[in-house]
C-alpha positions in Angstrom: 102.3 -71.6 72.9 100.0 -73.9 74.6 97.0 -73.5 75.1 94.7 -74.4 78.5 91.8 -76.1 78.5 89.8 -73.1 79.9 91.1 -71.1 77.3 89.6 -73.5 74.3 86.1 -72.9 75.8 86.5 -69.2 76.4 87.8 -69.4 72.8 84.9 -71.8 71.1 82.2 -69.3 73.6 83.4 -66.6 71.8 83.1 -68.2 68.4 80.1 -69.4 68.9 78.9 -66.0 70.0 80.4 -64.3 67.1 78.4 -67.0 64.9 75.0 -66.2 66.5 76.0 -62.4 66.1 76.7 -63.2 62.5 73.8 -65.2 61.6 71.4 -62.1 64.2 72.9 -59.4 62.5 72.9 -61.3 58.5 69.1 -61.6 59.6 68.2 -58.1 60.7 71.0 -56.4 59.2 72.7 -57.6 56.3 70.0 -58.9 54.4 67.7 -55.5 55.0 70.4 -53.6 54.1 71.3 -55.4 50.7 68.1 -55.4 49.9 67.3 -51.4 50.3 70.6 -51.1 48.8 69.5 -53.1 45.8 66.3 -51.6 45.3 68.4 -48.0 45.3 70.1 -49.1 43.0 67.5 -50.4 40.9 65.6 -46.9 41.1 68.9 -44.8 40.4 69.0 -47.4 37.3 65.6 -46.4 36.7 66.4 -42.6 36.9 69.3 -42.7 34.6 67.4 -44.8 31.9 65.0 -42.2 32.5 67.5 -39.3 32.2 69.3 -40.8 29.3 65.5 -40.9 27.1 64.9 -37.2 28.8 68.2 -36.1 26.9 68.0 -38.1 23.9 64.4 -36.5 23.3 65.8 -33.0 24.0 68.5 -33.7 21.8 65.7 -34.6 19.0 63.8 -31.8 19.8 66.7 -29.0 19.8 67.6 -30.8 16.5 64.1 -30.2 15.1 64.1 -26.8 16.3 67.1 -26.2 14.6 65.7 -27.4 10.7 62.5 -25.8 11.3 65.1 -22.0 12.6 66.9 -23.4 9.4 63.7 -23.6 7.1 62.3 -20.3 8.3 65.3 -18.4 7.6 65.1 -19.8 4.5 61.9 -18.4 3.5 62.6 -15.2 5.1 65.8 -14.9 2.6 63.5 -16.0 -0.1 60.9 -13.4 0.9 63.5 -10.8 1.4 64.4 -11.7 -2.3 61.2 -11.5 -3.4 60.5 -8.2 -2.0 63.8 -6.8 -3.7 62.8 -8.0 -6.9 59.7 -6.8 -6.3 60.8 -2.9 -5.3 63.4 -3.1 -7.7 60.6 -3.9 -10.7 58.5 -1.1 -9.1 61.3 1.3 -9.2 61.9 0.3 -12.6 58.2 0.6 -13.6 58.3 4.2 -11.5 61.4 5.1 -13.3 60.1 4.7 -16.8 56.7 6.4 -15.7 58.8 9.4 -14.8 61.1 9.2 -17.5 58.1 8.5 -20.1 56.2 11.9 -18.1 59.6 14.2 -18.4 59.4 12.9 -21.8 55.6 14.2 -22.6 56.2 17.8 -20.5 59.5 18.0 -22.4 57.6 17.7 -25.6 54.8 19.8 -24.9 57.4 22.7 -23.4 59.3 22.1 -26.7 55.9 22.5 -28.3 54.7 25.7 -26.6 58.1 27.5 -27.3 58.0 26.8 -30.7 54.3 28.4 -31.1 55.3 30.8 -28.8 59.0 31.5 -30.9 56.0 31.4 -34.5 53.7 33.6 -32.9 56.8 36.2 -31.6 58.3 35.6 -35.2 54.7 36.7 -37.0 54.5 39.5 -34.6 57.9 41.4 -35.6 57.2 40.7 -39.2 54.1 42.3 -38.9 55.6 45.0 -37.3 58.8 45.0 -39.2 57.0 47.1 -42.0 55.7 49.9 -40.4 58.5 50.1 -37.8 61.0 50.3 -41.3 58.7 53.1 -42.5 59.0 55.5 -39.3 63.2 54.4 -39.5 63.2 55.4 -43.3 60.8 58.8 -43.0 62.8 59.8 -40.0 66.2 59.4 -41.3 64.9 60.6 -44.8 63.0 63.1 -43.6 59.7 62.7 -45.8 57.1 60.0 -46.2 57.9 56.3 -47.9 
Protein backbone atom coordinates (compact mmCIF):
# COMPACT_ATOMS: atom_id res chain seq x y z
CA UNK A 1 0.00 0.00 0.00
CA UNK A 2 1.27 3.38 -0.95
CA UNK A 3 0.59 6.07 0.35
CA UNK A 4 -0.17 9.74 -1.42
CA UNK A 5 1.28 12.65 -0.64
CA UNK A 6 -2.08 14.25 0.40
CA UNK A 7 -2.81 11.47 2.39
CA UNK A 8 0.58 12.00 4.72
CA UNK A 9 -0.73 15.54 5.54
CA UNK A 10 -4.28 14.52 6.14
CA UNK A 11 -2.61 11.87 8.32
CA UNK A 12 0.19 14.17 10.23
CA UNK A 13 -3.21 17.02 10.51
CA UNK A 14 -4.89 14.51 12.23
CA UNK A 15 -2.07 13.63 14.53
CA UNK A 16 -1.28 16.74 15.26
CA UNK A 17 -4.90 17.38 16.17
CA UNK A 18 -5.21 14.44 18.27
CA UNK A 19 -1.81 15.78 20.12
CA UNK A 20 -3.38 19.20 20.86
CA UNK A 21 -6.67 17.28 21.96
CA UNK A 22 -4.39 15.28 24.13
CA UNK A 23 -2.34 17.82 25.67
CA UNK A 24 -6.33 20.30 25.92
CA UNK A 25 -8.00 17.54 27.36
CA UNK A 26 -4.64 16.29 29.89
CA UNK A 27 -4.96 20.03 30.88
CA UNK A 28 -8.63 20.46 31.67
CA UNK A 29 -9.41 17.00 32.03
CA UNK A 30 -7.07 14.53 33.02
CA UNK A 31 -5.18 16.30 35.42
CA UNK A 32 -8.57 17.72 37.33
CA UNK A 33 -9.85 14.54 37.33
CA UNK A 34 -6.75 12.64 38.87
CA UNK A 35 -6.52 15.10 41.17
CA UNK A 36 -10.35 14.91 42.58
CA UNK A 37 -9.83 11.30 42.21
CA UNK A 38 -6.83 11.43 44.43
CA UNK A 39 -8.16 13.63 46.98
CA UNK A 40 -11.33 10.90 47.13
CA UNK A 41 -9.27 8.66 47.77
CA UNK A 42 -7.30 10.27 50.28
CA UNK A 43 -10.68 11.18 52.26
CA UNK A 44 -12.09 7.44 51.85
CA UNK A 45 -8.54 6.65 53.35
CA UNK A 46 -9.29 9.05 55.87
CA UNK A 47 -12.84 7.48 56.61
CA UNK A 48 -11.57 4.07 56.92
CA UNK A 49 -8.65 4.92 59.35
CA UNK A 50 -11.33 6.65 60.99
CA UNK A 51 -13.74 3.61 60.92
CA UNK A 52 -11.12 1.14 61.79
CA UNK A 53 -10.28 3.51 65.41
CA UNK A 54 -14.36 3.83 65.68
CA UNK A 55 -14.45 -0.16 65.79
CA UNK A 56 -11.34 -0.79 67.62
CA UNK A 57 -12.70 1.59 70.54
CA UNK A 58 -16.09 -0.17 70.39
CA UNK A 59 -14.39 -3.29 70.54
CA UNK A 60 -12.53 -1.91 73.82
CA UNK A 61 -15.49 -0.64 75.15
CA UNK A 62 -17.93 -3.77 74.69
CA UNK A 63 -14.91 -5.62 76.15
CA UNK A 64 -14.99 -3.37 79.27
CA UNK A 65 -18.54 -3.66 79.49
CA UNK A 66 -18.24 -7.10 79.47
CA UNK A 67 -15.63 -7.38 82.88
CA UNK A 68 -17.48 -4.79 84.54
CA UNK A 69 -21.35 -7.43 83.51
CA UNK A 70 -18.66 -10.00 84.71
CA UNK A 71 -17.64 -8.27 88.07
CA UNK A 72 -21.20 -7.30 88.96
CA UNK A 73 -22.43 -10.73 88.57
CA UNK A 74 -19.87 -11.58 90.65
CA UNK A 75 -20.93 -9.65 93.56
CA UNK A 76 -24.42 -10.27 93.06
CA UNK A 77 -23.55 -14.16 93.46
CA UNK A 78 -21.50 -13.19 96.35
CA UNK A 79 -24.45 -11.15 97.81
CA UNK A 80 -26.88 -13.82 97.00
CA UNK A 81 -24.47 -16.03 99.14
CA UNK A 82 -24.32 -13.85 101.76
CA UNK A 83 -27.96 -13.43 102.06
CA UNK A 84 -28.34 -17.35 102.24
CA UNK A 85 -25.95 -17.62 104.85
CA UNK A 86 -27.40 -15.05 106.39
CA UNK A 87 -31.37 -16.44 106.37
CA UNK A 88 -30.03 -19.72 106.88
CA UNK A 89 -28.20 -18.43 110.42
CA UNK A 90 -31.45 -16.61 111.16
CA UNK A 91 -33.51 -19.70 110.60
CA UNK A 92 -31.12 -21.47 112.59
CA UNK A 93 -31.13 -18.86 115.44
CA UNK A 94 -35.30 -18.85 114.97
CA UNK A 95 -35.23 -22.59 115.09
CA UNK A 96 -33.44 -22.89 118.34
CA UNK A 97 -35.57 -19.90 119.84
CA UNK A 98 -38.58 -22.04 119.03
CA UNK A 99 -37.14 -25.20 119.89
CA UNK A 100 -35.58 -23.57 123.29
CA UNK A 101 -39.57 -21.94 123.79
CA UNK A 102 -41.44 -25.53 123.12
CA UNK A 103 -38.75 -26.52 125.48
CA UNK A 104 -39.76 -23.96 128.48
CA UNK A 105 -43.89 -24.48 127.76
CA UNK A 106 -43.15 -28.20 127.66
CA UNK A 107 -41.64 -27.94 131.03
CA UNK A 108 -43.98 -25.76 132.67
CA UNK A 109 -47.09 -27.99 131.16
CA UNK A 110 -45.07 -30.92 132.54
CA UNK A 111 -44.94 -28.86 135.70
CA UNK A 112 -48.56 -27.81 136.01
CA UNK A 113 -49.76 -31.58 135.41
CA UNK A 114 -47.73 -32.79 137.92
CA UNK A 115 -49.14 -30.26 140.70
CA UNK A 116 -52.24 -30.70 139.20
CA UNK A 117 -51.84 -34.90 139.17
CA UNK A 118 -50.41 -33.99 143.53
CA UNK A 119 -53.15 -31.77 144.17
CA UNK A 120 -55.94 -34.49 142.45
CA UNK A 121 -53.80 -37.29 144.29
CA UNK A 122 -54.24 -35.29 147.95
CA UNK A 123 -57.78 -34.71 147.14
CA UNK A 124 -58.92 -38.50 146.86
CA UNK A 125 -56.76 -39.39 149.80
CA UNK A 126 -58.49 -36.95 151.70
CA UNK A 127 -61.62 -38.24 150.55
CA UNK A 128 -60.61 -41.80 150.51
CA UNK A 129 -61.44 -42.00 154.30
CA UNK A 130 -64.69 -40.93 154.64
CA UNK A 131 -65.85 -42.23 151.24
CA UNK A 132 -64.46 -45.98 152.80
CA UNK A 133 -66.60 -45.27 155.88
CA UNK A 134 -70.06 -44.69 153.99
CA UNK A 135 -68.85 -48.10 151.58
CA UNK A 136 -68.11 -50.03 154.96
CA UNK A 137 -71.48 -48.68 157.13
CA UNK A 138 -73.54 -49.26 154.10
CA UNK A 139 -72.46 -52.71 153.16
CA UNK A 140 -72.11 -53.49 157.04
CA UNK A 141 -75.06 -51.90 157.97
CA UNK A 142 -73.85 -49.93 161.24
CA UNK A 143 -71.36 -47.25 161.98
CA UNK A 144 -67.27 -47.77 161.60
Amino acid sequence: MKLEPEHVHLILAQIAIFVVLWLVMKRFWFDPVGVLLGERARRSEGALEEARAVRAEAETLRQQHARALDEVRAEAQRDVQEILRAADAEQRGLLSEAQGEAERILTEARRRIADEVATARESLRAEVGPLARQVAQAVIGRAV
